[in-house]
NUSE-852672 format. One record per residue (C-alpha): residue in three letters; residue number from 1; x, y, z. Coordinates in nm, 2 decimals, padded with zeros to 4 digits. Last residue first. Layout:
% residues N
{'Ala'; NUM; {X; Y; Z}}
...
END
This chain:
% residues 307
{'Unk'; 307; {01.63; -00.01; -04.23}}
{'Unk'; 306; {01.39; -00.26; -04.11}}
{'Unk'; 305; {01.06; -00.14; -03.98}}
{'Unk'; 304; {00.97; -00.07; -03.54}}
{'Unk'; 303; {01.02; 00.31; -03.59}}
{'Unk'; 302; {01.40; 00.28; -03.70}}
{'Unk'; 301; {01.48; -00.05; -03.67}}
{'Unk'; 300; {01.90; -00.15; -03.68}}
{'Unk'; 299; {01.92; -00.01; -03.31}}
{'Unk'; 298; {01.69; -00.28; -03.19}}
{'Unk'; 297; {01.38; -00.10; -02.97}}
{'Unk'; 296; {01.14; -00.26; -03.24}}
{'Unk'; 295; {01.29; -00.62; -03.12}}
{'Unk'; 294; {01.24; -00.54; -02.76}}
{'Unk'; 293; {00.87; -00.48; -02.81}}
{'Unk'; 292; {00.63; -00.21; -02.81}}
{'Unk'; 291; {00.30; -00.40; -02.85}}
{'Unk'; 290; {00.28; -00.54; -02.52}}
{'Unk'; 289; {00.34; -00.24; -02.32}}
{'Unk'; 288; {00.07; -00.03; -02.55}}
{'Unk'; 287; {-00.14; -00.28; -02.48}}
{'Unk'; 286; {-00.17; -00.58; -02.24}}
{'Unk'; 285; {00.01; -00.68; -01.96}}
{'Unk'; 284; {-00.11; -01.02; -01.97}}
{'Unk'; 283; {-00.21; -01.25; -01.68}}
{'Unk'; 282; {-00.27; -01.59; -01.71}}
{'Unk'; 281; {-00.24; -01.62; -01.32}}
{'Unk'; 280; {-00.10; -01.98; -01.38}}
{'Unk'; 279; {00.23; -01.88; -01.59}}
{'Unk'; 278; {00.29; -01.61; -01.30}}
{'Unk'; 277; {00.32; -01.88; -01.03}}
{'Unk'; 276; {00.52; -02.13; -01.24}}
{'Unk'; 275; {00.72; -01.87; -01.37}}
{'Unk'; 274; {00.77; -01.78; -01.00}}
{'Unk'; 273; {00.90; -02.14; -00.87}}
{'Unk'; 272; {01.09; -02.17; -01.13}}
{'Unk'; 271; {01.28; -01.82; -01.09}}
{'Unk'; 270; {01.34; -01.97; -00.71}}
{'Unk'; 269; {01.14; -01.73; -00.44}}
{'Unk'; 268; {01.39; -01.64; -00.14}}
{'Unk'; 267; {01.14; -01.67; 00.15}}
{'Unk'; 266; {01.34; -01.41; 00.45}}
{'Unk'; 265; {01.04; -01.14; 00.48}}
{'Unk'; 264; {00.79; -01.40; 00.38}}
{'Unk'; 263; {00.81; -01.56; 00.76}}
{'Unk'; 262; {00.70; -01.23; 00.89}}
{'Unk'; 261; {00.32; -01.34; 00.73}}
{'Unk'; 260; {00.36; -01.66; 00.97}}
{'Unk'; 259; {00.42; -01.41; 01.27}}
{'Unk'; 258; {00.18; -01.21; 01.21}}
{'Unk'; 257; {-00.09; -01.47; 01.15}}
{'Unk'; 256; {00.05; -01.62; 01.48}}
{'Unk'; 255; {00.03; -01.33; 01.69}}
{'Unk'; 254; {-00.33; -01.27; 01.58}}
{'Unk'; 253; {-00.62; -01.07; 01.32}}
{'Unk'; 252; {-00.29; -01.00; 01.10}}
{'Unk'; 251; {-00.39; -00.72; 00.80}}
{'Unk'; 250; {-00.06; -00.71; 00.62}}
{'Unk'; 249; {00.02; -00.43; 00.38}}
{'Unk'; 248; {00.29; -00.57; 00.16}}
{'Unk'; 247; {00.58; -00.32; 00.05}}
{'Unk'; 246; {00.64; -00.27; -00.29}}
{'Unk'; 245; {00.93; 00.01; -00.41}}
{'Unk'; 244; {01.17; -00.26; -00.50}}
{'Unk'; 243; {00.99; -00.41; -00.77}}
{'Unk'; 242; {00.93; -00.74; -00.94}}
{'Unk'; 241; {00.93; -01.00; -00.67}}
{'Unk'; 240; {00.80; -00.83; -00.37}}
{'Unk'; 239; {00.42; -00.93; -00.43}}
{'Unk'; 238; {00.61; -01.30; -00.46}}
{'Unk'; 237; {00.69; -01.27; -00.09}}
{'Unk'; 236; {00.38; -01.28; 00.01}}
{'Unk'; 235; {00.22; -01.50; -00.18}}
{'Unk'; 234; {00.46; -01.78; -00.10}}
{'Unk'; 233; {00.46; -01.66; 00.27}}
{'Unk'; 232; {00.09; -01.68; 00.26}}
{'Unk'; 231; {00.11; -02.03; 00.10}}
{'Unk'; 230; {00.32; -02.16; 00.40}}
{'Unk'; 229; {00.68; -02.25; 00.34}}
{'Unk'; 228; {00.86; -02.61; 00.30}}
{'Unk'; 227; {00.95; -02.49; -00.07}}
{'Unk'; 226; {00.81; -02.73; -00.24}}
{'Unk'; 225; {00.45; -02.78; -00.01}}
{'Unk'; 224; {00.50; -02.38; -00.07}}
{'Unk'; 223; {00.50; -02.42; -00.43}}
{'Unk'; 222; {00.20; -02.65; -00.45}}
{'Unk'; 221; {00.00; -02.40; -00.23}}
{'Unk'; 220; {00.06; -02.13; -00.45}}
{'Unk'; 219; {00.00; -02.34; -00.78}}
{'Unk'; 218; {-00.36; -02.48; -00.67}}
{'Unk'; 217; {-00.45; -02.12; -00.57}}
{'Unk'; 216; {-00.34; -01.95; -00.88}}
{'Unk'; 215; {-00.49; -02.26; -01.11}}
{'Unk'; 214; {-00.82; -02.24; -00.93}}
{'Unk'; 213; {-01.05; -02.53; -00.92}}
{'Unk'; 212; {-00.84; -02.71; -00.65}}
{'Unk'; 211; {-00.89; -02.46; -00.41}}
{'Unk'; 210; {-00.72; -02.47; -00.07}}
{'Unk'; 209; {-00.71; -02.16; 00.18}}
{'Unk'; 208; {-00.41; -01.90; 00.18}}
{'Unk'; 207; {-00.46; -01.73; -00.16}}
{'Unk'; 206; {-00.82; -01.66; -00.10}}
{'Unk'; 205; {-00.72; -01.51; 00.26}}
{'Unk'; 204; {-00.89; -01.16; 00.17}}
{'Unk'; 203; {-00.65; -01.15; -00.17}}
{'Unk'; 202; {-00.31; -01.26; 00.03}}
{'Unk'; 201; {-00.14; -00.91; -00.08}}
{'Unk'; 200; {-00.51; -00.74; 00.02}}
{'Unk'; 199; {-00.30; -00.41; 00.02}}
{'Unk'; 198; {-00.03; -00.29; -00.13}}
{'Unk'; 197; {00.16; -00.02; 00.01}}
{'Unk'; 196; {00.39; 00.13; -00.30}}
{'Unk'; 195; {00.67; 00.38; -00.22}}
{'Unk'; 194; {00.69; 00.66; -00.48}}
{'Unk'; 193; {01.04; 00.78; -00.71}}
{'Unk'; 192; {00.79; 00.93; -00.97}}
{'Unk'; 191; {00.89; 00.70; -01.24}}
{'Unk'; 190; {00.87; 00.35; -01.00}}
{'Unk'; 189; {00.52; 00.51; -00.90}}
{'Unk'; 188; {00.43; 00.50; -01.28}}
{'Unk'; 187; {00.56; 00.19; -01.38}}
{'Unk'; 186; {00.34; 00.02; -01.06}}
{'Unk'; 185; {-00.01; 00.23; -01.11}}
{'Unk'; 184; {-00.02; 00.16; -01.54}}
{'Unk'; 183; {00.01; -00.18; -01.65}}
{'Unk'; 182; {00.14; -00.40; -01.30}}
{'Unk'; 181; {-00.11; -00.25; -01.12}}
{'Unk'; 180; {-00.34; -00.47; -01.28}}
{'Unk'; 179; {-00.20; -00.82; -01.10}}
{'Unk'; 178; {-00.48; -00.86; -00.91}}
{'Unk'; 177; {-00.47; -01.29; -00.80}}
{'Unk'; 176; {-00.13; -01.32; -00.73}}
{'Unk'; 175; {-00.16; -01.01; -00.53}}
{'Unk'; 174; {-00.17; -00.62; -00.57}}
{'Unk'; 173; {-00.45; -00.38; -00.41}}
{'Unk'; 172; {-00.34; -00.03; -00.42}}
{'Unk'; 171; {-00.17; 00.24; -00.19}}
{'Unk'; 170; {00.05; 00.49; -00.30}}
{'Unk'; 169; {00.31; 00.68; -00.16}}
{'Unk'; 168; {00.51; 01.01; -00.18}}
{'Unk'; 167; {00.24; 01.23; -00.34}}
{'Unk'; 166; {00.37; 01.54; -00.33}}
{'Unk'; 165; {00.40; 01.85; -00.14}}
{'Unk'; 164; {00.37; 02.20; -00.26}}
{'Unk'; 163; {00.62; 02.34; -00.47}}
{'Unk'; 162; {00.41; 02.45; -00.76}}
{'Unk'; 161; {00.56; 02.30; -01.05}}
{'Unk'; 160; {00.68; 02.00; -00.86}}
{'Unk'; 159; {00.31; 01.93; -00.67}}
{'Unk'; 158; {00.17; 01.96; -01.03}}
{'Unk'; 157; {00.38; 01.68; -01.16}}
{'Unk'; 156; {00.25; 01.49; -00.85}}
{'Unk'; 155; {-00.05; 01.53; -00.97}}
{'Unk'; 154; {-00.06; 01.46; -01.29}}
{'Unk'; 153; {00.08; 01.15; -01.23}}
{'Unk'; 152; {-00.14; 01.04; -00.95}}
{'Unk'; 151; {-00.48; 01.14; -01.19}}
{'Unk'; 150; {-00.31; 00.95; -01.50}}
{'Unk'; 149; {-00.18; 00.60; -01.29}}
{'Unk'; 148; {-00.60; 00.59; -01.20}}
{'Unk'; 147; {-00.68; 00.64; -00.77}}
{'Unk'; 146; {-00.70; 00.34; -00.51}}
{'Unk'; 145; {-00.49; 00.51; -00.27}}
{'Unk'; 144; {-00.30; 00.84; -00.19}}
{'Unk'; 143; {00.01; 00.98; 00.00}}
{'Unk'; 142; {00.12; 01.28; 00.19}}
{'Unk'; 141; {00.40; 01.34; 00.40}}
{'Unk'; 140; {00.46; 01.47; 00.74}}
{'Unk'; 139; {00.12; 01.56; 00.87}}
{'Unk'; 138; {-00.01; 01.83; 01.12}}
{'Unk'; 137; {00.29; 02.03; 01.05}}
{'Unk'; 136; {00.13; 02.36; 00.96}}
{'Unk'; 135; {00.34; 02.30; 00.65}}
{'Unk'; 134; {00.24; 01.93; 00.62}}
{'Unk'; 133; {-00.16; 02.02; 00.65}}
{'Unk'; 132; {-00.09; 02.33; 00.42}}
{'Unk'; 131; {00.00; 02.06; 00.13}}
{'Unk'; 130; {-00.25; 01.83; 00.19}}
{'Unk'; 129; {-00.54; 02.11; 00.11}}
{'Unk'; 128; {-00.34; 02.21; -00.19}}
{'Unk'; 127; {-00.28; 01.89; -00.29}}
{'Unk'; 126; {-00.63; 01.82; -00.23}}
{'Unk'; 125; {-00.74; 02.15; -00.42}}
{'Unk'; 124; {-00.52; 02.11; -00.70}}
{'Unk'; 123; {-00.63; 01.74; -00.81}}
{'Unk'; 122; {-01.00; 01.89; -00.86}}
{'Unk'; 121; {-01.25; 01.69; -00.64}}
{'Unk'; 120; {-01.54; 01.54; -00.78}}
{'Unk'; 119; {-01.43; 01.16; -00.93}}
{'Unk'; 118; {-01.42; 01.05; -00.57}}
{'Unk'; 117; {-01.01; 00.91; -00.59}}
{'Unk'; 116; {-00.99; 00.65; -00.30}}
{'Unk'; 115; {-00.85; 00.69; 00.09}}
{'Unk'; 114; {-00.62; 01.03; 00.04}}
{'Unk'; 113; {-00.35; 00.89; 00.26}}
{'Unk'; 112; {-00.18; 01.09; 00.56}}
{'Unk'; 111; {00.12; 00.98; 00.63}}
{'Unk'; 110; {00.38; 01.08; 00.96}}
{'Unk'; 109; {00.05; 01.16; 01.11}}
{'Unk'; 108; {00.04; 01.50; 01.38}}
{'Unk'; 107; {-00.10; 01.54; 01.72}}
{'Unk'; 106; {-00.18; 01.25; 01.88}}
{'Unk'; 105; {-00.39; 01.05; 02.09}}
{'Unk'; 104; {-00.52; 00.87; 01.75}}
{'Unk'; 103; {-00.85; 00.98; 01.81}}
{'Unk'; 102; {-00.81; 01.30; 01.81}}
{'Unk'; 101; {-00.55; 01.30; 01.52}}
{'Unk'; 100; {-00.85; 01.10; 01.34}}
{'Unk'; 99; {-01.10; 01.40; 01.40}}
{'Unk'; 98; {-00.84; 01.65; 01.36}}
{'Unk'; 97; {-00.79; 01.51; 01.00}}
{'Unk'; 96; {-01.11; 01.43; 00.90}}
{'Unk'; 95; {-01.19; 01.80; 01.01}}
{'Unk'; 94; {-00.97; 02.00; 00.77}}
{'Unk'; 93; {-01.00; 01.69; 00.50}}
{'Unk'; 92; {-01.35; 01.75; 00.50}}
{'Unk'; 91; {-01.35; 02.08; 00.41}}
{'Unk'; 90; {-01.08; 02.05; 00.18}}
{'Unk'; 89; {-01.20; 01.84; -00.07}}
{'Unk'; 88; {-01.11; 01.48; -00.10}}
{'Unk'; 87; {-01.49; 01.32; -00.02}}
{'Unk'; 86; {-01.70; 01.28; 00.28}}
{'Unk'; 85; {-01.83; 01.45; 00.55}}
{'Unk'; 84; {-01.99; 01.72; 00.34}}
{'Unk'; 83; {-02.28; 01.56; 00.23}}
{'Unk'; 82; {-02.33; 01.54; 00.66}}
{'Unk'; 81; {-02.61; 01.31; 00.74}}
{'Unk'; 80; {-02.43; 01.01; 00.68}}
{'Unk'; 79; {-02.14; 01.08; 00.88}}
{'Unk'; 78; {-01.78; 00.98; 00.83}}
{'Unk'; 77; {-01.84; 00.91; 00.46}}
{'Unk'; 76; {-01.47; 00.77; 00.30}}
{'Unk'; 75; {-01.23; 01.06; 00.21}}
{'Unk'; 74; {-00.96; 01.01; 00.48}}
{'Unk'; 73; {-00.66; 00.81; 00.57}}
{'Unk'; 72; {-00.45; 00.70; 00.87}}
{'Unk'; 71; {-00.08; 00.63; 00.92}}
{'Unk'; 70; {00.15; 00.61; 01.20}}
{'Unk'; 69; {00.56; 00.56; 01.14}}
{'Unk'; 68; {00.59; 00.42; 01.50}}
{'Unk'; 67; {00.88; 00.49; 01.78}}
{'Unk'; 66; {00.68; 00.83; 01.76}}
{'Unk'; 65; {00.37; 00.67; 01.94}}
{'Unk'; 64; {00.54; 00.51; 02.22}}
{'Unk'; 63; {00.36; 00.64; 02.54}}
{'Unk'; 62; {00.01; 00.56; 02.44}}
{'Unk'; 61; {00.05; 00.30; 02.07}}
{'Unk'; 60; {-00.21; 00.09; 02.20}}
{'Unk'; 59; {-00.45; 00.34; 02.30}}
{'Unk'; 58; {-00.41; 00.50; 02.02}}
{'Unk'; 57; {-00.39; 00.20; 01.78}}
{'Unk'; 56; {-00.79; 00.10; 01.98}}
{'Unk'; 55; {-00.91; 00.45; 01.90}}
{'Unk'; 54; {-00.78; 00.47; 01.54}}
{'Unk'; 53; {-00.94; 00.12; 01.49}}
{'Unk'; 52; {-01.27; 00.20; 01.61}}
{'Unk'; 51; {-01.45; 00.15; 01.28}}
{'Unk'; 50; {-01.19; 00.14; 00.98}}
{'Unk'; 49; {-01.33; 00.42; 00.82}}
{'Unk'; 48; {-01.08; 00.67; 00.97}}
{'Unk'; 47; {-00.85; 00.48; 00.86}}
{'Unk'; 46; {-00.55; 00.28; 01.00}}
{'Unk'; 45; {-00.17; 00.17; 00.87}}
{'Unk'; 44; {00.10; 00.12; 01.12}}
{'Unk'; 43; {00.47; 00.11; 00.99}}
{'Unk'; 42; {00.70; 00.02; 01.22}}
{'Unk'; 41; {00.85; -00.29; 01.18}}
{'Unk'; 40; {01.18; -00.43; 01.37}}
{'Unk'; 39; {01.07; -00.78; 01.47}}
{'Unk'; 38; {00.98; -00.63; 01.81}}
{'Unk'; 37; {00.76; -00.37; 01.68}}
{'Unk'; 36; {00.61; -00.64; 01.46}}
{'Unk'; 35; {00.52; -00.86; 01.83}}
{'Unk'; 34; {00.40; -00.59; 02.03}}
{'Unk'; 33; {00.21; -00.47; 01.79}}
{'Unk'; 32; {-00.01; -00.81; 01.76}}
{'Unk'; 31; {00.02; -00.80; 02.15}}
{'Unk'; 30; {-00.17; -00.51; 02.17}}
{'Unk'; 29; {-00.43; -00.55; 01.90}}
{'Unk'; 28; {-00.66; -00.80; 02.08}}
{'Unk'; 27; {-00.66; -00.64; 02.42}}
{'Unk'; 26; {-00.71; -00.30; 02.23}}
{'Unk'; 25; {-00.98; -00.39; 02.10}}
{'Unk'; 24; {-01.16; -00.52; 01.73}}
{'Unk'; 23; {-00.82; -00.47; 01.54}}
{'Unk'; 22; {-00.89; -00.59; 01.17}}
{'Unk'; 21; {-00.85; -00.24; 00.99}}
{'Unk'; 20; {-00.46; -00.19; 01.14}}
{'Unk'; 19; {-00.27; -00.28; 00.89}}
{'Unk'; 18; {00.08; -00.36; 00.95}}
{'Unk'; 17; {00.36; -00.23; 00.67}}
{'Unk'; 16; {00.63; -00.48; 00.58}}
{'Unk'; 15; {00.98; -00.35; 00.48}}
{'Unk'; 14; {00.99; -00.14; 00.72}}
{'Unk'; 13; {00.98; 00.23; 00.68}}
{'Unk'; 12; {01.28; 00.50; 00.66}}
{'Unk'; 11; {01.18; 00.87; 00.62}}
{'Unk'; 10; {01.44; 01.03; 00.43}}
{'Unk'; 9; {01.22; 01.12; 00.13}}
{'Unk'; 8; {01.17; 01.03; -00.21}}
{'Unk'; 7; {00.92; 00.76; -00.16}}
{'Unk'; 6; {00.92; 00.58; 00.18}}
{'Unk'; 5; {01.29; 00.48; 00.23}}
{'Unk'; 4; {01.35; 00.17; 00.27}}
{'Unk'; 3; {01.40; -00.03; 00.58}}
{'Unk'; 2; {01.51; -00.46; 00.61}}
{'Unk'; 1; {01.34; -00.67; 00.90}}
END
């Protein structure tokens, strides 16, 4: 297990993150932790949506918490009879937060995600919101998920004008199979110096079970058969392929999920091997990335016509 640094801090993070969302007891979770702590992760990813996952990590996690980078996230409804137990605004973070610390047997999150971008919120008032939460020390760095390149850019420019904290990670669904961060989310976090979690890297198991009526599938498992690895390592270690700043988000359910999904850690990918796998997706970038090409960049073109 390799570190990075998550976003433009000193905080050092494994090179694969653990999600916590499948844990259904602490009997089940234990040894799953057990076994990344002892490969050299530590980077554990909950929610307070996430059922009783916060309870069963801190339970798990009693008497070694700060060995862990420990995550969680808010915005999703908590209660269904509160209209204010859900959202970004700062009302619910405030008691999202202590609710998960609670639970959590702690009292503070190294990362504290915004869970999804609810369309209401102004930017200002969660950074805002986030930003007292880290000075009062009750979380060490902020991040968000599943929110438009535009809304985290703008953001994070505001944190920088304003001192206030920024967005130092983001979170967003990336496989063989949802390439769209590619566009707009993946350029964007590389600009603003921002660690990228992705989640569902095996798309929900898709990429890991037979399909020979889908190219993606058919060419994962072909490559692996090559390669004398498993399609998950194949997946997963392609999500690492084009950027430095992506770290897969594995949700293991068992030892020996976990410790097939370390196996991507040390896959070397061959450039065949990936055309082959990026060929099938039929993915295309799309405009403006597209449109401005090398040739228009040429020093004898002056705004993409001949001199």
């Amino acid at each position: 297990m390799r570190y990075r640094l998550f976003g433009r801090t000193g905080l050092r993070v494994s090179e694969l993150f653990l999600g916590a969302m499948r844990f259904t007891s602490a009997e089940q979770a234990r040894p799953i932790i057990d076994l990344y702590a002892e490969s050299g992760g530590n980077v554990i990813d909950t929610a307070d949506a996430y059922g009783s996952s916060e309870d069963i990590v801190g339970e798990v996690l009693t008497g070694r918490r700060d060995q862990f980078v420990l995550a969680s996230k808010y915005s999703l409804p908590r209660d269904p009879h509160d209209i204010n137990a859900t959202g970004n605004h700062r009302k619910n973070l405030r008691l999202a937060l202590e609710s998960s610390l609670r639970r959590l047997g702690t009292d503070y999150l190294d990362i504290y995600w915004v869970h999804y971008w609810e369309r209401h919120t102004p930017i200002e008032e969660t950074l805002r919101a986030l930003d007292d939460a880290v000075r009062a020390g009750k979380i060490l760095y902020a991040g968000i998920s599943d929110a438009p390149a535009w809304l985290v850019a703008r953001g994070n420019t505001l944190a920088e004008w304003r001192d206030w904290s920024p967005f130092a990670g983001l979170q967003v669904p990336y496989s063989l199979l949802q390439r769209d961060i590619e566009r707009e989310l993946l350029p964007m976090a590389e600009a603003f110096g921002m660690t990228v979690a992705a989640w569902a890297p095996l798309a929900h198991g898709r990429l890991t079970k037979p399909a020979a009526d889908d190219a993606v599938i058919s060419a994962v498992h072909k490559v692996a058969a090559e390669l004398g690895a498993t399609p998950a390592q194949v997946a997963l270690a392609w999500t690492r392929i084009h950027s430095r700043t992506v770290h897969p988000l594995v949700g293991a359910s068992s030892p020996g999920q976990l410790t097939d999904n370390l196996g991507a850690l040390e896959l070397q990918l061959p450039d065949d091997a990936v055309q082959r796998l990026e060929a099938a997706t039929g993915f295309a970038v799309g405009f403006p990335q597209d449109f401005i090409t090398d040739d228009m960049l040429d020093p004898d073109r002056i705004d993409g016509r001949r001199t």
